[in-house]
C-alpha positions in Angstrom: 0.0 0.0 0.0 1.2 3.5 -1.1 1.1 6.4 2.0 -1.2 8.7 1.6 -0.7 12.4 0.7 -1.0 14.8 3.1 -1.6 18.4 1.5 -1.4 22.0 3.1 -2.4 25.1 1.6 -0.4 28.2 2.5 -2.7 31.0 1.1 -0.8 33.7 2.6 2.7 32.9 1.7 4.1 36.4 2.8 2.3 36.1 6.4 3.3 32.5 6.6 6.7 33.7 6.9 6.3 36.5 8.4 4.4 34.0 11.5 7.0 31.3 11.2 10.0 33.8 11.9 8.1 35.6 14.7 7.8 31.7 15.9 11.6 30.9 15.4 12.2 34.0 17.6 10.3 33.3 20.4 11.7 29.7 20.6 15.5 31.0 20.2 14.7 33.1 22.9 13.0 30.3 25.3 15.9 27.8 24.6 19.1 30.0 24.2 20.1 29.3 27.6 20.1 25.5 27.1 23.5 23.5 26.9 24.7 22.1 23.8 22.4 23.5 22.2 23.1 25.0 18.3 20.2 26.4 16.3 20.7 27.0 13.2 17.2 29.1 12.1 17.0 29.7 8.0 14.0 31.8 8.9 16.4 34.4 10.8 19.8 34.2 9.4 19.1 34.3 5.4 17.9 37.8 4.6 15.5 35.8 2.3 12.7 38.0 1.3 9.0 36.6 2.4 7.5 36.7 -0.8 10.4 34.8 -2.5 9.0 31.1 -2.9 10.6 27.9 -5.0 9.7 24.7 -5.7 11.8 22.0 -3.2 10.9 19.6 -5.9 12.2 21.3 -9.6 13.6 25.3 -8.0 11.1 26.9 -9.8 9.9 30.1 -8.4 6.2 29.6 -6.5 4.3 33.0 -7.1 3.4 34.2 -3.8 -0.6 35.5 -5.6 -2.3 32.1 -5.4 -2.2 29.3 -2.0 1.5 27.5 -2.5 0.9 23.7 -2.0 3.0 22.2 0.8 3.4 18.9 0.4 3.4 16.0 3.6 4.8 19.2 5.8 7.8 19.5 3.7 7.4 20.6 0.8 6.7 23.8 -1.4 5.4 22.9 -4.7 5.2 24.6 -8.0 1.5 23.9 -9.9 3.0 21.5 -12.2 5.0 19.5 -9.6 2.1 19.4 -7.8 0.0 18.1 -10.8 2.7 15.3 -11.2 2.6 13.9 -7.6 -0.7 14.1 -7.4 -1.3 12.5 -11.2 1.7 9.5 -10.0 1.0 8.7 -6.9 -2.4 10.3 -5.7 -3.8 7.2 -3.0 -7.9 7.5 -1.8 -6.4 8.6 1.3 -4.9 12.1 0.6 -6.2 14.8 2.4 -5.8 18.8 1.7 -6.5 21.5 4.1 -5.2 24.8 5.2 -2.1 25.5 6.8 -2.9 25.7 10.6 -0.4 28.4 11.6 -2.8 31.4 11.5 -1.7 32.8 7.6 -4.5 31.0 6.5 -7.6 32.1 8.7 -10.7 33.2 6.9 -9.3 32.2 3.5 -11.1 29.5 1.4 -9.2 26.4 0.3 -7.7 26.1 -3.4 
């Protein structure tokens, strides 16, 4: 049996960012005291811009004006990368919903 595909649907990109680095600061800050303990945060330390968005699958830039597929909590995917995983290996158990951090409240799904 093939795992199912679990689907999230960022349809803020920019605030989805903008929430996960206000996140990643508020961890740093709770466990910087801790021993041993190295974080390395690409949410603080890249200068990345928020509405700069590719594709972990083919590097293909995601435009940031439509909800950005994330794919089993992983991955960011283009619409055509998308289209293949979900044309290749699509199961009856795949689910889609909306990103749960808050960027995607009030919004409708895809």
């Amino acid at each position: 049996m093939m795992d199912s595909n679990h689907w999230y649907m960022v349809t803020n990109p920019v605030l989805h960012r903008q929430i996960a680095r206000v996140e990643a600061m508020r961890f740093r800050r709770e466990n910087q005291e801790q021993d041993g303990v190295f974080f390395i945060d690409t949410l603080l330390d890249t200068g990345i811009a928020d509405d700069f968005w590719i594709c972990d699958m083919c590097n293909a830039v995601i435009p940031v004006d439509k909800p950005i597929p994330i794919w089993n909590n992983s991955r960011a995917m283009c619409k055509q990368c998308r289209h293949d995983i979900e044309t290749k290996y699509a199961t009856p158990y795949d689910t889609v919903q909306n990103c749960e951090c808050g960027c995607s409240e009030n919004e409708e799904e895809e």
